[in-house]
Backbone atoms as SQL, in Angstrom:
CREATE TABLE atoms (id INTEGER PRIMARY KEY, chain TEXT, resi INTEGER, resn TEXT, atom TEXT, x REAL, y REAL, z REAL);
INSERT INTO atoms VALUES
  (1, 'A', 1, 'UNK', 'N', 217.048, -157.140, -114.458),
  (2, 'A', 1, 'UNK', 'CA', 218.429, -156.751, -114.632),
  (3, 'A', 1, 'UNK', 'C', 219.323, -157.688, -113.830),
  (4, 'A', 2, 'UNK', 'N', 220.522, -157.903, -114.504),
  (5, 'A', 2, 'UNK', 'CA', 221.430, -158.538, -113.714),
  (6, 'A', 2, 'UNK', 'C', 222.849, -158.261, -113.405),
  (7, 'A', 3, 'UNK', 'N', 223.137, -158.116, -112.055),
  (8, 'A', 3, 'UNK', 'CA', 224.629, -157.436, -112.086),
  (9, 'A', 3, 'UNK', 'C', 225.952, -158.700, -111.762),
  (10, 'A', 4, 'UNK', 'N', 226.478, -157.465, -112.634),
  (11, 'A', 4, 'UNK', 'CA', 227.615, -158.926, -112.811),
  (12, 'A', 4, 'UNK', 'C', 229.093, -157.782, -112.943),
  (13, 'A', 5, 'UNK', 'N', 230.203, -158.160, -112.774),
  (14, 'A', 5, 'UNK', 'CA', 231.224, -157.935, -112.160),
  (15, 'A', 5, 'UNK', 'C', 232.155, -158.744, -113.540),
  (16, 'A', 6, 'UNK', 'N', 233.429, -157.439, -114.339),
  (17, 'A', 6, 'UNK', 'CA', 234.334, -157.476, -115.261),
  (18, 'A', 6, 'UNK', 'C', 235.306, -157.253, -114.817),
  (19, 'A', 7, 'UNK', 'N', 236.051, -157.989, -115.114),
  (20, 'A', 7, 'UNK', 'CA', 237.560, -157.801, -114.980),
  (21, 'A', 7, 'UNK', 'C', 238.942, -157.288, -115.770),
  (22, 'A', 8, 'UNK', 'N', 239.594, -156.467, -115.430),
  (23, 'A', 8, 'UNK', 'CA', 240.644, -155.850, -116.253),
  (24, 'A', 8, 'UNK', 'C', 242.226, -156.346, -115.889),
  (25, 'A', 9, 'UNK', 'N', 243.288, -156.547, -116.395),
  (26, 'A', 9, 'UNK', 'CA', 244.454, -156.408, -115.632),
  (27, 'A', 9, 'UNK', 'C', 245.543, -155.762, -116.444),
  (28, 'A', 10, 'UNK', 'N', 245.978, -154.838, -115.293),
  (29, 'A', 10, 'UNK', 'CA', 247.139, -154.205, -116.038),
  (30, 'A', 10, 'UNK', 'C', 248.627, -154.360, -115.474),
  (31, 'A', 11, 'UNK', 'N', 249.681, -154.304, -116.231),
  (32, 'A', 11, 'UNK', 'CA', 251.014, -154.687, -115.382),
  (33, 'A', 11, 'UNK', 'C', 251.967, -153.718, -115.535),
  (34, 'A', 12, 'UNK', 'N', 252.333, -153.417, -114.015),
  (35, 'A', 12, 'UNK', 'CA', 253.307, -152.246, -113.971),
  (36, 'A', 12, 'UNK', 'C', 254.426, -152.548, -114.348),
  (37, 'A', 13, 'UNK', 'N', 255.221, -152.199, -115.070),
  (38, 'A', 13, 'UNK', 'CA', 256.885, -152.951, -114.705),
  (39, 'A', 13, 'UNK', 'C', 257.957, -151.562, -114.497),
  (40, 'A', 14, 'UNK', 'N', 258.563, -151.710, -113.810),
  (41, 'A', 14, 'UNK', 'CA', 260.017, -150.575, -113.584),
  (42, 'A', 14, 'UNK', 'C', 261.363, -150.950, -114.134),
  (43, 'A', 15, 'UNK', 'N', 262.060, -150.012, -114.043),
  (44, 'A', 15, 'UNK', 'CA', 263.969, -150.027, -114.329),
  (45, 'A', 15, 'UNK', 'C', 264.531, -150.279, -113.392),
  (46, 'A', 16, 'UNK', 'N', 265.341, -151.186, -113.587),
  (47, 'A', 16, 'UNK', 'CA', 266.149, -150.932, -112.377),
  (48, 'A', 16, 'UNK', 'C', 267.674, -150.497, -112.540),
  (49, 'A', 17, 'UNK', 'N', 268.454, -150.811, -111.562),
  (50, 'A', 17, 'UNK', 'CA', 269.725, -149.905, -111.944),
  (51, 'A', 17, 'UNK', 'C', 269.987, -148.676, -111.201),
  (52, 'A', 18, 'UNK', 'N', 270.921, -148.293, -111.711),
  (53, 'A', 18, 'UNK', 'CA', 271.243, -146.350, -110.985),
  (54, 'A', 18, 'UNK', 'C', 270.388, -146.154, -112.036),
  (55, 'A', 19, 'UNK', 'N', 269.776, -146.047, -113.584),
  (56, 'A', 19, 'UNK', 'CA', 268.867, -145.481, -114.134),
  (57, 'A', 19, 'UNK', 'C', 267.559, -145.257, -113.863),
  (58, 'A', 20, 'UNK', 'N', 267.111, -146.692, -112.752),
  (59, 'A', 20, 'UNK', 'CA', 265.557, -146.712, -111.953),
  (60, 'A', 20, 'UNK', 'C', 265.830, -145.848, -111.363),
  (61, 'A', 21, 'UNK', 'N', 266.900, -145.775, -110.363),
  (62, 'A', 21, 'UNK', 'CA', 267.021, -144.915, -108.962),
  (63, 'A', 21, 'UNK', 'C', 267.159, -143.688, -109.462),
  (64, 'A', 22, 'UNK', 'N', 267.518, -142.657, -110.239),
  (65, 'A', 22, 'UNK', 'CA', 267.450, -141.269, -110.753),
  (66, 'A', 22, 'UNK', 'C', 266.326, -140.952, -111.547),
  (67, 'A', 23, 'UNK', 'N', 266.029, -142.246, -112.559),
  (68, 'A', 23, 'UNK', 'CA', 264.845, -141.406, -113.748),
  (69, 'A', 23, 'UNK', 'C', 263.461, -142.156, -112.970),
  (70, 'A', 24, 'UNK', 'N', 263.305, -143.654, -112.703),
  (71, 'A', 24, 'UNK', 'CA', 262.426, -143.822, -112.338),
  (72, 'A', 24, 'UNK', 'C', 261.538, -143.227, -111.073),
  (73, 'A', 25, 'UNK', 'N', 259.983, -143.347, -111.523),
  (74, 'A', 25, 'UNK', 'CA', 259.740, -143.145, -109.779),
  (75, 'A', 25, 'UNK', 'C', 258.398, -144.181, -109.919),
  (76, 'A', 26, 'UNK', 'N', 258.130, -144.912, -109.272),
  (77, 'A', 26, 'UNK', 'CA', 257.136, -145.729, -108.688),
  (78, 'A', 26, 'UNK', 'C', 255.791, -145.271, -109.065),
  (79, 'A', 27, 'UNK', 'N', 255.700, -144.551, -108.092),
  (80, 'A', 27, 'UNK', 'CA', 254.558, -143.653, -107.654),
  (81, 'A', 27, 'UNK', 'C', 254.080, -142.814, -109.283),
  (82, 'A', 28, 'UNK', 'N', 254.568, -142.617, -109.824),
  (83, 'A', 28, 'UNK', 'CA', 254.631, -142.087, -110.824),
  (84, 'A', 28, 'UNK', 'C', 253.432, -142.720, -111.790),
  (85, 'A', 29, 'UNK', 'N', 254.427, -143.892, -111.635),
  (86, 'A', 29, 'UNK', 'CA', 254.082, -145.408, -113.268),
  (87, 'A', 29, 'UNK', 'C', 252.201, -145.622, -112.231),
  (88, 'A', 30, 'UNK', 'N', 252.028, -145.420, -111.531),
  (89, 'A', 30, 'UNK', 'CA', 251.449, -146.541, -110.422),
  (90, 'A', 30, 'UNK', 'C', 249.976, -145.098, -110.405),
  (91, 'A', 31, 'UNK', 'N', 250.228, -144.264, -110.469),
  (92, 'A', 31, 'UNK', 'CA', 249.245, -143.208, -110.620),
  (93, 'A', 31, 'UNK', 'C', 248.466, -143.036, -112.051),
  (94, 'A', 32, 'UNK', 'N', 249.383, -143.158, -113.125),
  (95, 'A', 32, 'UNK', 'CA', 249.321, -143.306, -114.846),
  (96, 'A', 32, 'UNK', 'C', 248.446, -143.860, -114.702),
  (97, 'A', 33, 'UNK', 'N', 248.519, -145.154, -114.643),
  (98, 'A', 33, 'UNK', 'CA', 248.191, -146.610, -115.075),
  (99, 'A', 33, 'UNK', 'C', 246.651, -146.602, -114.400),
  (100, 'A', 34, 'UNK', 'N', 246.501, -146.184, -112.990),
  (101, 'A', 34, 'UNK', 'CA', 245.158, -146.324, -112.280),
  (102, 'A', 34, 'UNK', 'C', 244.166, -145.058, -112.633),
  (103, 'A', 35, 'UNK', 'N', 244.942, -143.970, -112.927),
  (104, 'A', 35, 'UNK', 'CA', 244.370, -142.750, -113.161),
  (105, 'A', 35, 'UNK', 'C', 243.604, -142.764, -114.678),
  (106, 'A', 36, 'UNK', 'N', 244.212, -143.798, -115.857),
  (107, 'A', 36, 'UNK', 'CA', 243.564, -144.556, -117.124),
  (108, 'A', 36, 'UNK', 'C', 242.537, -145.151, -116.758),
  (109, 'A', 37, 'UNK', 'N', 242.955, -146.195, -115.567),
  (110, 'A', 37, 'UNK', 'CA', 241.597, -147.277, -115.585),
  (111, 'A', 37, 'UNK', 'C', 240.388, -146.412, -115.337),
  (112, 'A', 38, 'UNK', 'N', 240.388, -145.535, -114.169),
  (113, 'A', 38, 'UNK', 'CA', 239.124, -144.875, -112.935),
  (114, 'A', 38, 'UNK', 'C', 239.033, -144.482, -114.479),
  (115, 'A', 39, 'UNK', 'N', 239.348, -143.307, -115.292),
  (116, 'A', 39, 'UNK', 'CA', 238.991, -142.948, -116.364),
  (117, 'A', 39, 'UNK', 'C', 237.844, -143.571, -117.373),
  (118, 'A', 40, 'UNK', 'N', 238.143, -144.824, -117.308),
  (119, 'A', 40, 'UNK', 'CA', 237.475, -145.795, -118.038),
  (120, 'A', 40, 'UNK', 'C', 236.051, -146.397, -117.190),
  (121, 'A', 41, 'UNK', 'N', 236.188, -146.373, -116.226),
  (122, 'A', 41, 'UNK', 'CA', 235.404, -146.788, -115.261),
  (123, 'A', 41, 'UNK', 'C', 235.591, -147.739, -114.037),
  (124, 'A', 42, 'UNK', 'N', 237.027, -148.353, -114.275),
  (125, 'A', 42, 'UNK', 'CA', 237.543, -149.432, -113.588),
  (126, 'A', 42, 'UNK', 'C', 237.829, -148.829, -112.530),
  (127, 'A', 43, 'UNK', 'N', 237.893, -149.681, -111.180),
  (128, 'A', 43, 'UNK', 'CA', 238.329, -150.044, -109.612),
  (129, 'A', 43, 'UNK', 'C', 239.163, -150.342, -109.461),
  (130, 'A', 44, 'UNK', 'N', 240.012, -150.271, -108.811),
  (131, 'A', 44, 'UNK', 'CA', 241.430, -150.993, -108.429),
  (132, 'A', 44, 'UNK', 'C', 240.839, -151.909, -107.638),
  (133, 'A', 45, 'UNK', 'N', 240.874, -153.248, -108.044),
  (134, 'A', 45, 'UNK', 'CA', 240.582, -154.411, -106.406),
  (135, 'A', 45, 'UNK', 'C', 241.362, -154.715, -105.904),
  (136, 'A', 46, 'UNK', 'N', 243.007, -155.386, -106.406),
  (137, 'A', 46, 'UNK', 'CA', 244.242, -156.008, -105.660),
  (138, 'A', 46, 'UNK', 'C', 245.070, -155.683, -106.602),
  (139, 'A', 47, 'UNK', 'N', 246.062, -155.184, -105.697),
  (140, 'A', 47, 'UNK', 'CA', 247.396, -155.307, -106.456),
  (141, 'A', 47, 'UNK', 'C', 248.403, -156.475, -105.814),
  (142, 'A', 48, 'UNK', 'N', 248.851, -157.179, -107.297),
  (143, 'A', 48, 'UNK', 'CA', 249.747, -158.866, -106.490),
  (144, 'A', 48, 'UNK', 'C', 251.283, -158.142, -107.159),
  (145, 'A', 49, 'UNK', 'N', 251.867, -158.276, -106.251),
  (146, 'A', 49, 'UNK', 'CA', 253.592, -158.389, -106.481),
  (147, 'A', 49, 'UNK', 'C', 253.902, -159.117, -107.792),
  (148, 'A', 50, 'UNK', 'N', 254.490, -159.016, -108.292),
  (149, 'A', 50, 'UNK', 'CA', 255.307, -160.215, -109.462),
  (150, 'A', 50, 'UNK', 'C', 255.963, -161.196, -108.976),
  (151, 'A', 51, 'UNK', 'N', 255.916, -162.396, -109.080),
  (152, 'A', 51, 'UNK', 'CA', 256.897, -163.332, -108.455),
  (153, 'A', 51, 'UNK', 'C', 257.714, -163.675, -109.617),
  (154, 'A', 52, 'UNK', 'N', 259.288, -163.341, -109.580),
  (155, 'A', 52, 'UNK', 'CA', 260.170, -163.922, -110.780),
  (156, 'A', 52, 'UNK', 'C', 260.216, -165.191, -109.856),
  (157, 'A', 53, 'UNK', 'N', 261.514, -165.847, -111.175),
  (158, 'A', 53, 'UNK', 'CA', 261.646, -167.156, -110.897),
  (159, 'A', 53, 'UNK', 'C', 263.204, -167.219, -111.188),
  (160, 'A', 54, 'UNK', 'N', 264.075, -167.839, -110.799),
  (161, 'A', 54, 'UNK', 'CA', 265.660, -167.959, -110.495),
  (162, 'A', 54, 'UNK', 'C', 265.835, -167.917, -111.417),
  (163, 'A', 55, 'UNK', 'N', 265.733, -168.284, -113.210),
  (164, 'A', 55, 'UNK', 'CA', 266.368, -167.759, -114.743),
  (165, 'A', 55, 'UNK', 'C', 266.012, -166.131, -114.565),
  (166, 'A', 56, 'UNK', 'N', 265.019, -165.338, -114.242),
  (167, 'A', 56, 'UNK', 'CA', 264.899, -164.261, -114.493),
  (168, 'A', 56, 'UNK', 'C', 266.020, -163.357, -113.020),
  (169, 'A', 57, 'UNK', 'N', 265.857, -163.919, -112.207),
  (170, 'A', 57, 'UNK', 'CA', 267.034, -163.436, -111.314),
  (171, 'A', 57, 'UNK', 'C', 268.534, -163.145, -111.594),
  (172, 'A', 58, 'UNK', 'N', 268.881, -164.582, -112.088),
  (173, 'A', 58, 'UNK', 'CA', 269.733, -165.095, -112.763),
  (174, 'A', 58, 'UNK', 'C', 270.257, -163.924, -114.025),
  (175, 'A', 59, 'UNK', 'N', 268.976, -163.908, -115.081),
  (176, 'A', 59, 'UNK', 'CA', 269.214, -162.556, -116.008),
  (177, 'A', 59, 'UNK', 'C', 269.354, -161.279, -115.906),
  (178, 'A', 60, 'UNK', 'N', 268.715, -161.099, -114.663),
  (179, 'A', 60, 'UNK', 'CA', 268.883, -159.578, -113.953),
  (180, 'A', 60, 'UNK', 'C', 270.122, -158.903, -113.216),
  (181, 'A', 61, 'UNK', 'N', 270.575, -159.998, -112.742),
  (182, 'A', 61, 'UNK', 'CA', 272.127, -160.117, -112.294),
  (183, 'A', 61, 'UNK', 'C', 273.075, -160.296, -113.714),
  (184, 'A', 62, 'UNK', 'N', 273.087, -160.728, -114.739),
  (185, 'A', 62, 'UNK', 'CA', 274.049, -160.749, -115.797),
  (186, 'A', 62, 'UNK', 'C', 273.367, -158.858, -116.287),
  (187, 'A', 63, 'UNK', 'N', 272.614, -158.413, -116.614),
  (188, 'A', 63, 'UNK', 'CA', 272.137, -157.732, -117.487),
  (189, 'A', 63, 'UNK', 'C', 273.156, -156.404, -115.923),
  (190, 'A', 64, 'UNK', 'N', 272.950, -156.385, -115.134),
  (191, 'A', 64, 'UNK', 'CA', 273.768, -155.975, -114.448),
  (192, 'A', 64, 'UNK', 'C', 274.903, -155.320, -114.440),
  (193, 'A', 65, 'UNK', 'N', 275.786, -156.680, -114.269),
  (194, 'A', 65, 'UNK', 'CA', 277.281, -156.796, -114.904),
  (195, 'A', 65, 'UNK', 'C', 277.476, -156.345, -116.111),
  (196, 'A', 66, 'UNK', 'N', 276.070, -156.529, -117.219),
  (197, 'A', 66, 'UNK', 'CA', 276.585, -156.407, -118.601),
  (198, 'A', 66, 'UNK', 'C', 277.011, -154.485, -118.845),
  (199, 'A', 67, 'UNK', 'N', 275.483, -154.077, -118.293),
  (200, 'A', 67, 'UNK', 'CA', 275.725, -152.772, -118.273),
  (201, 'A', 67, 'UNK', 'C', 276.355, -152.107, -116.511),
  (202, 'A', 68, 'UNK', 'N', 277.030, -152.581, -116.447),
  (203, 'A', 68, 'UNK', 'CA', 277.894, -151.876, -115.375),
  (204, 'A', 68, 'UNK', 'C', 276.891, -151.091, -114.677),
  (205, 'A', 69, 'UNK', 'N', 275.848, -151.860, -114.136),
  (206, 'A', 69, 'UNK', 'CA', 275.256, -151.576, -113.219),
  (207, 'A', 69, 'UNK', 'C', 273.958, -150.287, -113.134),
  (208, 'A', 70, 'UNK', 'N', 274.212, -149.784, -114.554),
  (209, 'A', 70, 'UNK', 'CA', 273.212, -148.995, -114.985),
  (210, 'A', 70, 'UNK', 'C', 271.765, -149.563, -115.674),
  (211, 'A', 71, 'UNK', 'N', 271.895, -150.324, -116.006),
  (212, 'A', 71, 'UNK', 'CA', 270.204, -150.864, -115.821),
  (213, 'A', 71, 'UNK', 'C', 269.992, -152.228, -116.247),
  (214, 'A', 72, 'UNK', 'N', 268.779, -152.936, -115.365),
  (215, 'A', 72, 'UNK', 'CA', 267.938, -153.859, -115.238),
  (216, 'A', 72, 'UNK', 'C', 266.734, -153.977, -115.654),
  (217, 'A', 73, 'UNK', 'N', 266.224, -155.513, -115.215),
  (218, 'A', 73, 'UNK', 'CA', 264.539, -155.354, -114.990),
  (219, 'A', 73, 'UNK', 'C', 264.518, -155.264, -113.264),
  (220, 'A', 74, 'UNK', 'N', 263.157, -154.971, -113.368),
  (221, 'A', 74, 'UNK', 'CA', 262.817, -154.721, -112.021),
  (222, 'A', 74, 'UNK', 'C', 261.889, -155.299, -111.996),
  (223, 'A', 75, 'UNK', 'N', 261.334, -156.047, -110.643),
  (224, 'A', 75, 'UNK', 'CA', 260.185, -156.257, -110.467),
  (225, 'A', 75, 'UNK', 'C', 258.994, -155.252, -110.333),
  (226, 'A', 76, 'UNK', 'N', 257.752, -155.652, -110.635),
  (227, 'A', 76, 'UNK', 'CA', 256.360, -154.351, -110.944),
  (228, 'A', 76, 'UNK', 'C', 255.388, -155.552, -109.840),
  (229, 'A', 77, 'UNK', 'N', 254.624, -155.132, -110.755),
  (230, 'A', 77, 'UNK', 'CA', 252.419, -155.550, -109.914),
  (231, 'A', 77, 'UNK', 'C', 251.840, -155.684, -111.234),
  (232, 'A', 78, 'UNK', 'N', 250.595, -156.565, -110.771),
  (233, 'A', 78, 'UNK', 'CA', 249.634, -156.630, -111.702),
  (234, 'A', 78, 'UNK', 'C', 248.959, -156.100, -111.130),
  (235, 'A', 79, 'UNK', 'N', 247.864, -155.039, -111.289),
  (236, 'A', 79, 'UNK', 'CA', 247.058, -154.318, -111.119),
  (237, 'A', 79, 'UNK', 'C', 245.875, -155.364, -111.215),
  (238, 'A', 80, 'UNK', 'N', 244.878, -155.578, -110.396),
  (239, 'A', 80, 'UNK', 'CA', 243.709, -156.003, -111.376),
  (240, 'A', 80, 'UNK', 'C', 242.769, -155.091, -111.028),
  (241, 'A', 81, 'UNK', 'N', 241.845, -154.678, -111.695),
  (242, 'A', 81, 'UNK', 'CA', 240.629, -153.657, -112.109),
  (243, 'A', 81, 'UNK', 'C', 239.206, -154.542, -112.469),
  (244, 'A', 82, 'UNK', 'N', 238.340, -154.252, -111.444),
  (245, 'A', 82, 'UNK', 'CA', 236.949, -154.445, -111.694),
  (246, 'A', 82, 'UNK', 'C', 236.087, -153.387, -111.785),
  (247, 'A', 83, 'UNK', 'N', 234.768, -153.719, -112.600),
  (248, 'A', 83, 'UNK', 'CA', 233.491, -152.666, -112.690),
  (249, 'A', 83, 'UNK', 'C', 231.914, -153.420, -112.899),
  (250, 'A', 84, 'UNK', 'N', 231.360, -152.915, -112.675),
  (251, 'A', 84, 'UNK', 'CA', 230.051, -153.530, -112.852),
  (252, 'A', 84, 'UNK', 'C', 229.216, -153.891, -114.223),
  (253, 'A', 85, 'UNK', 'N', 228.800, -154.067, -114.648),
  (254, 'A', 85, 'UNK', 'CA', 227.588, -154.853, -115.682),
  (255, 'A', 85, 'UNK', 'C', 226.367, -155.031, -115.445),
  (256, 'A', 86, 'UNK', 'N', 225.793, -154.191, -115.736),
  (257, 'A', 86, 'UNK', 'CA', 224.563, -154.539, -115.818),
  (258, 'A', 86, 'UNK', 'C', 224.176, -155.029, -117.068),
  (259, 'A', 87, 'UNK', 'N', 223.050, -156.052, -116.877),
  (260, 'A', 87, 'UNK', 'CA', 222.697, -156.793, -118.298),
  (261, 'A', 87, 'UNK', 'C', 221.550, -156.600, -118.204),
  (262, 'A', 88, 'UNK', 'N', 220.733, -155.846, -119.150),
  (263, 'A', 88, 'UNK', 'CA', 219.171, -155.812, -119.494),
  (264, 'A', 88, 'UNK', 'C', 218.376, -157.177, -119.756),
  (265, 'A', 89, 'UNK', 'N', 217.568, -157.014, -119.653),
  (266, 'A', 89, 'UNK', 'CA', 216.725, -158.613, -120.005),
  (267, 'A', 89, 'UNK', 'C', 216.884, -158.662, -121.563),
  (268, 'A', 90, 'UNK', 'N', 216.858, -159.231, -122.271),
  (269, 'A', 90, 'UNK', 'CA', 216.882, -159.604, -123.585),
  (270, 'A', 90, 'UNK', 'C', 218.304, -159.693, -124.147),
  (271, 'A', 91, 'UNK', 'N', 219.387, -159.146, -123.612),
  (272, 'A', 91, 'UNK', 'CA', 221.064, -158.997, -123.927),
  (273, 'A', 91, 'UNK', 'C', 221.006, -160.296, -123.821),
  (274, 'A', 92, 'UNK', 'N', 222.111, -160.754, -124.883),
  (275, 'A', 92, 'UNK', 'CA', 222.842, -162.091, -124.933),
  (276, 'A', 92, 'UNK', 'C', 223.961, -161.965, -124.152),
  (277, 'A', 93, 'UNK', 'N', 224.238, -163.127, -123.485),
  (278, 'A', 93, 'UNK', 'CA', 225.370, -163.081, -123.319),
  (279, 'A', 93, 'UNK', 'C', 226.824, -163.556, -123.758),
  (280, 'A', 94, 'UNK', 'N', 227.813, -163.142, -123.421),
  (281, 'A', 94, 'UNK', 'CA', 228.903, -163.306, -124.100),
  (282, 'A', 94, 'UNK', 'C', 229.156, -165.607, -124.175),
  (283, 'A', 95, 'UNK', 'N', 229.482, -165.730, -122.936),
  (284, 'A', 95, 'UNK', 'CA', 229.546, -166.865, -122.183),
  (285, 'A', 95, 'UNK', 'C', 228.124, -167.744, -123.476),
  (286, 'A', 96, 'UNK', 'N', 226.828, -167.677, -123.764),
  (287, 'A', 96, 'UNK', 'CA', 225.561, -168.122, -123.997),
  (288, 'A', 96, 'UNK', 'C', 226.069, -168.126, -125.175),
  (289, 'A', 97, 'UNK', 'N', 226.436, -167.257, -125.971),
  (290, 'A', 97, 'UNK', 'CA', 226.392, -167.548, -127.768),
  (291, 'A', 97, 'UNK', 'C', 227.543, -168.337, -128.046),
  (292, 'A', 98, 'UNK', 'N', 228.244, -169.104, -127.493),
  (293, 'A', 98, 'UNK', 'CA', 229.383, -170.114, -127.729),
  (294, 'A', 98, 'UNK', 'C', 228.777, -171.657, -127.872),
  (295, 'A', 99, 'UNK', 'N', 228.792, -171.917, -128.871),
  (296, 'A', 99, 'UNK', 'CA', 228.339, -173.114, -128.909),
  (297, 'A', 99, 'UNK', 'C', 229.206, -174.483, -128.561),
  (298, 'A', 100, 'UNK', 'N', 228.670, -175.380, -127.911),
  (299, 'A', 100, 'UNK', 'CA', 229.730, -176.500, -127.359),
  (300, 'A', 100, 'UNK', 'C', 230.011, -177.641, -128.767),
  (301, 'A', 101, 'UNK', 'N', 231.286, -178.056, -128.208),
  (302, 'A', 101, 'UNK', 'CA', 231.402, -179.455, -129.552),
  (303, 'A', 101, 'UNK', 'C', 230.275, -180.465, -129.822),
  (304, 'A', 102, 'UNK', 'N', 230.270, -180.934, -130.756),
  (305, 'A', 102, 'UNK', 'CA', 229.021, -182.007, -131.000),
  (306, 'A', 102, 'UNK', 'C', 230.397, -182.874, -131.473),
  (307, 'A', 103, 'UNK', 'N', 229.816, -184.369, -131.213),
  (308, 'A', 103, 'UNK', 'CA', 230.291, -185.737, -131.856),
  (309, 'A', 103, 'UNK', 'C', 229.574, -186.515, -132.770),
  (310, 'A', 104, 'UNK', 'N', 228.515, -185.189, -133.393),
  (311, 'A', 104, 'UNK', 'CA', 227.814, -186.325, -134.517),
  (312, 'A', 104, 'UNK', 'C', 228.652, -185.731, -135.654),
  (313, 'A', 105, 'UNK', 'N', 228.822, -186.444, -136.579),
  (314, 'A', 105, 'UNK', 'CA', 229.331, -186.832, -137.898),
  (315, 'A', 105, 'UNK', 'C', 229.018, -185.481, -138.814),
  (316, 'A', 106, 'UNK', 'N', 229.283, -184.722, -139.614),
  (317, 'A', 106, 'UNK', 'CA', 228.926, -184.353, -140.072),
  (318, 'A', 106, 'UNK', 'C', 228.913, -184.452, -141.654),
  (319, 'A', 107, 'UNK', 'N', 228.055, -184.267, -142.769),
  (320, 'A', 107, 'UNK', 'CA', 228.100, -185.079, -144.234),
  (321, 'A', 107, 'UNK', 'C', 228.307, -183.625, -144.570),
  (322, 'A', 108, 'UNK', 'N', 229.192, -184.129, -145.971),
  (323, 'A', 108, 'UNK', 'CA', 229.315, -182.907, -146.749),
  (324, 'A', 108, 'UNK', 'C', 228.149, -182.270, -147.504),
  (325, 'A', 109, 'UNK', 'N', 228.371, -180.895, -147.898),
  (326, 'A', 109, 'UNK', 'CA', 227.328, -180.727, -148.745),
  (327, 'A', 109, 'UNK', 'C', 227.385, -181.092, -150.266),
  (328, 'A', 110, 'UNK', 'N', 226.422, -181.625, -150.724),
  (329, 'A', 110, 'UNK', 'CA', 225.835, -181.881, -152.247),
  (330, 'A', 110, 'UNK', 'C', 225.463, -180.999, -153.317);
């Protein structure tokens, strides 16, 4: 047998705005989402922050102004989720049945 280690990822995202701050709750989205995976069999291993980038800042601040301050994006997490594998002796593996490019020629059929 061989153990081997799968990976899942899931991404939280929130509201922002006075609409995050009254309807949203964090804790909420962040319980859902992990309370699915364990369901399934998945681990929580790390959760990474989102890093925007100055156009999405940039849009979050107009979307702002646009709606008078009632809602945004917000920054979330990527969740990532691992679980185990076991592989019986004789299982193929996923990675093994991919065959690589060849550079010989190939002739049509006749």
């Amino acid at each position: 047998m061989e153990f081997q280690k799968e990976n899942s990822l899931a991404r939280v995202s929130y509201t922002g705005g006075i609409l995050g701050l009254v309807v949203g709750s964090q804790f909420a989205r962040l319980e859902k989402v992990i309370a699915a995976k364990n369901r399934d069999g998945w681990n929580l291993a790390e959760v990474i922050p989102e890093n925007r980038n100055l156009i999405i800042w940039v849009f979050r601040i107009l979307l702002l102004v646009v709606t008078l301050g009632l809602w945004t994006l917000a920054t979330g997490y990527i969740l990532v989720f691992e679980r185990q594998v076991v592989r019986r002796e004789g299982e193929q593996k996923i990675n093994s049945t991919r065959k690589e490019p060849t550079l010989a020629a190939r002739r049509p059929a006749i």
